[in-house]
C-alpha positions in Angstrom: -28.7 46.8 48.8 -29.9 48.3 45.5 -30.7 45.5 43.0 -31.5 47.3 39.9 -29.7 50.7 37.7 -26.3 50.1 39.1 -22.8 49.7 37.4 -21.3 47.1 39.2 -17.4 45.8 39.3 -16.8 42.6 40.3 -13.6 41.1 40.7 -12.9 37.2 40.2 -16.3 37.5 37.5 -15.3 34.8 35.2 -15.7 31.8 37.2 -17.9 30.0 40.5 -19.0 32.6 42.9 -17.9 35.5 40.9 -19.4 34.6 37.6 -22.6 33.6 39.3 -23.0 36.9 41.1 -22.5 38.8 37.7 -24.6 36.6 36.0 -27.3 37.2 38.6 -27.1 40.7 38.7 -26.9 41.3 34.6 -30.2 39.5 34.5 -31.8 42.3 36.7 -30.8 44.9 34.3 -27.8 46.1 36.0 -24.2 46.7 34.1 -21.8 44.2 35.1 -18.3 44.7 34.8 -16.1 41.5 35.3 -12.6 41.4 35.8 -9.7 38.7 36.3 -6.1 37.1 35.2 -7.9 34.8 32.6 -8.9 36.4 29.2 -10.4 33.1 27.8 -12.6 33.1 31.0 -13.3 36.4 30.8 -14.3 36.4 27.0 -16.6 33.3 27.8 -18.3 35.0 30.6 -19.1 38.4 28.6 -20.3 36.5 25.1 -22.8 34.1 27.4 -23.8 37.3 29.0 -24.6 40.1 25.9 -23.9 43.6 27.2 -21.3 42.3 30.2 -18.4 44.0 30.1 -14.7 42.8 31.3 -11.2 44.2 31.7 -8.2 42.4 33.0 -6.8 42.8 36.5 -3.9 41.4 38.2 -4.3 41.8 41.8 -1.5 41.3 43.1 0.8 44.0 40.9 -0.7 47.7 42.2 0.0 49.3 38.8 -2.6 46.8 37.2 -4.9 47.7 39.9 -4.5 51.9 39.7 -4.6 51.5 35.8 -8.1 49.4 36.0 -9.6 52.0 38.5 -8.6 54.6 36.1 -10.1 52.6 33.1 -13.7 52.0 34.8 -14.2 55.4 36.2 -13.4 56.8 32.6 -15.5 54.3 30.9 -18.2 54.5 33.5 -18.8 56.9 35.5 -22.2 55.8 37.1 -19.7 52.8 38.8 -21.5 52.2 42.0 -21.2 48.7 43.4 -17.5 47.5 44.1 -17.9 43.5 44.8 -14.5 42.1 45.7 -14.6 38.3 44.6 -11.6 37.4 43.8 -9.5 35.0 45.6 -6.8 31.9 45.6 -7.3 29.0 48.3 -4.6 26.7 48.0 -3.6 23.8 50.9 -0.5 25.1 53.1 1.5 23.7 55.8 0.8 25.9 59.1 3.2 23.1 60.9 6.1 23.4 58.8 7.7 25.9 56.8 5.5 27.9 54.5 5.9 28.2 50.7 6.9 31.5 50.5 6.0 32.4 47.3 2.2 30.9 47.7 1.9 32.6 51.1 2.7 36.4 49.5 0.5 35.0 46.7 -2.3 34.4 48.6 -2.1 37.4 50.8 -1.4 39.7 48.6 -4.5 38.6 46.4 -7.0 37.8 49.2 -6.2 40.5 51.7 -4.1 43.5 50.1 -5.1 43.3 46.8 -9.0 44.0 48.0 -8.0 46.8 50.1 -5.8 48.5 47.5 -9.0 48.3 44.6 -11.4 49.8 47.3 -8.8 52.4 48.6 -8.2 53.5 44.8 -12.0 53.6 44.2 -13.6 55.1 47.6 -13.6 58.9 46.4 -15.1 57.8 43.1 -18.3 55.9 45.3 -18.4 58.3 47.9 -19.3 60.8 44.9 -22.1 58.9 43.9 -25.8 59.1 45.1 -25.9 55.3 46.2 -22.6 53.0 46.5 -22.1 49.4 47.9 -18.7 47.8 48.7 -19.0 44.2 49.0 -16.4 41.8 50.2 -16.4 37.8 49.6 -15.0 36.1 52.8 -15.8 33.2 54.1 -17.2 31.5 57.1 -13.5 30.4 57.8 -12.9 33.9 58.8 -14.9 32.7 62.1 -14.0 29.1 62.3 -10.4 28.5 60.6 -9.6 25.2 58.4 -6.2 24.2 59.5 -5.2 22.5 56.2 -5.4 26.2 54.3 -4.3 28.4 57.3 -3.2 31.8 55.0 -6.5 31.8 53.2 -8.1 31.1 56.6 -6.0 34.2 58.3 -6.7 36.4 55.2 -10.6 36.1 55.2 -9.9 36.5 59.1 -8.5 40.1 58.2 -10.8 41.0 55.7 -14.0 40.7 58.0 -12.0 42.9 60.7 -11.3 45.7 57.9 -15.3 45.1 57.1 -16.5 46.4 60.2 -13.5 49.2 60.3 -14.9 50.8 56.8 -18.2 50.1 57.6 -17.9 52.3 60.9 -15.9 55.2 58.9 -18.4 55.1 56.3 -21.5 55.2 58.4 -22.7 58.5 58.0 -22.0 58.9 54.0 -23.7 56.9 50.9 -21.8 54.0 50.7 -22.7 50.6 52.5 -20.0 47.8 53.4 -21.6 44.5 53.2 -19.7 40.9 53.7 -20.9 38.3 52.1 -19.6 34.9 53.4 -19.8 31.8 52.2 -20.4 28.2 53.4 -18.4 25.5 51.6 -19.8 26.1 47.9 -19.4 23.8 44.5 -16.7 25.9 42.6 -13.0 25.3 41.7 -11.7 26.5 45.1 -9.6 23.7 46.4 -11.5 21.4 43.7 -14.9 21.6 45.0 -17.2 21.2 42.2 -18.2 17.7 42.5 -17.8 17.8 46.8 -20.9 16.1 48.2 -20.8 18.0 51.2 -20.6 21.6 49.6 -23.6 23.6 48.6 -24.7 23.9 45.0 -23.9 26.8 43.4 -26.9 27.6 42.3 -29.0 27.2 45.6 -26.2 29.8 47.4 -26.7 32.0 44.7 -30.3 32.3 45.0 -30.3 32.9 48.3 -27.6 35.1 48.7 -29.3 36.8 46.1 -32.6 37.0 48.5 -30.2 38.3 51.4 -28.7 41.1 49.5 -32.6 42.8 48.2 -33.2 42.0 52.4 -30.6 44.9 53.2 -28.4 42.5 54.9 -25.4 44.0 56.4 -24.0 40.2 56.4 -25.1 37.5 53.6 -25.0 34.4 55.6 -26.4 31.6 53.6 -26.6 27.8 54.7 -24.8 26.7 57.5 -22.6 29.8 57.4 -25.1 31.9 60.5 -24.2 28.6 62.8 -20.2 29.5 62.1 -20.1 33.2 62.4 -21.5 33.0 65.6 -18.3 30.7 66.8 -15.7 33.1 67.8 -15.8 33.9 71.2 -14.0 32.5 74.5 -14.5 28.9 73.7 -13.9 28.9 70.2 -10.8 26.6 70.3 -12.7 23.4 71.2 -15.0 23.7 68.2 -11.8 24.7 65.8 -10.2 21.7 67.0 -13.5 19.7 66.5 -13.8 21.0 63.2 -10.6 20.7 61.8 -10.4 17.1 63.1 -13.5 15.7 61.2 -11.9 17.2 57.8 -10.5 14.5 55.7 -7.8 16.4 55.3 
């Protein structure tokens, strides 16, 4: 990927993995764009960050999402880099009836919402000289926690959809890159003080090293050993897994 003289739009931008990715990639010069539900994190985010910019999304409601594609390509029409970020991982009960509110929710945020942003966006990137569509997974898209089985099942899709748009796009401008993440220090699922997670700092810096690499996959930490789990035995090490969680 191209580290430097893009406009970039991430998603998700005013907290954890989003915040540190536009952080990271305002400091090299580039113009960041954040967006999310929260204005007060927003606003925080853009006055620590002179020059970030930020507009509200809500990505679960598609007329929020066709109004903020039409605001960015107006206000900048260099827009280059799409990073989808954002994302809601909440416990569920895969045993038992679902909430059906939080399931919709969390589908609708993690899974469709993405897909609608990029859909409403491809022409606009295919148009430019050099685009990047990055999508935030997870490395439960390759080895599922059973305590958050929708946000599991949604990362699940996304990866599929990865390598679908990154086969249709091959032979134009724009690169699809995935960038899946270990168990990191943010809010998600109230992380931040987790022993066992990885700072966010260190995953930042590397992923940061992965993406100036060209990877097609940013697989940082322990996240290599898990994508490489599905296959035909992949059950055993699910179950192994999921049964040394504490929860």
């Amino acid at each position: 990927m191209k580290m430097t003289a893009n406009t970039i739009f991430i998603t998700g931008g005013g907290s954890g993995i989003g915040r540190g990715l536009a952080e990271a990639f305002h400091r090299l010069g580039n113009q960041v764009i954040i967006s999310g539900r929260r204005k007060s994190a927003l606003d925080e985010t853009t006055k620590a960050n002179p020059g970030m910019a930020s507009i509200e999304l809500d990505l679960e409601n598609l007329a929020s999402i066709q109004a903020a594609a039409k605001q960015l390509t107006a206000a900048y029409p260099t827009l280059n880099v799409l990073i989808n970020n954002a994302g809601i991982m909440l416990p569920d009960t895969a045993a038992a009836t679902q909430d059906d509110a939080q399931l919709v929710a969390t589908v609708t945020t993690n899974l469709i919402g993405p897909l609608r942003l990029t859909s409403v966006l491809i022409d606009h990137l295919k148009a430019q000289p050099s685009g990047t569509i990055v999508y935030n997974t997870s490395v439960l898209a390759f080895v599922p926690m059973a305590a958050t089985s929708v946000y599991s099942a949604t990362k699940a899709a996304l990866h599929s959809y990865v390598l679908s748009q990154r086969f249709k796009l091959r032979n134009s401008s724009v690169r699809v890159l995935e960038l899946a993440p270990p168990w990191v220090r943010t809010d998600l699922m109230n992380s931040r003080e987790a022993e066992a997670a990885m700072p966010l700092d260190a995953f930042l810096e590397e992923s940061m090293k992965q993406f100036g690499a060209g990877s097609d996959e940013i697989l940082v930490g322990n996240a290599a050993q898990l994508r490489s789990n599905p296959g035909p035995h992949e059950g055993a090490f699910v179950t192994e897994f999921n049964a040394s969680l504490p929860f």
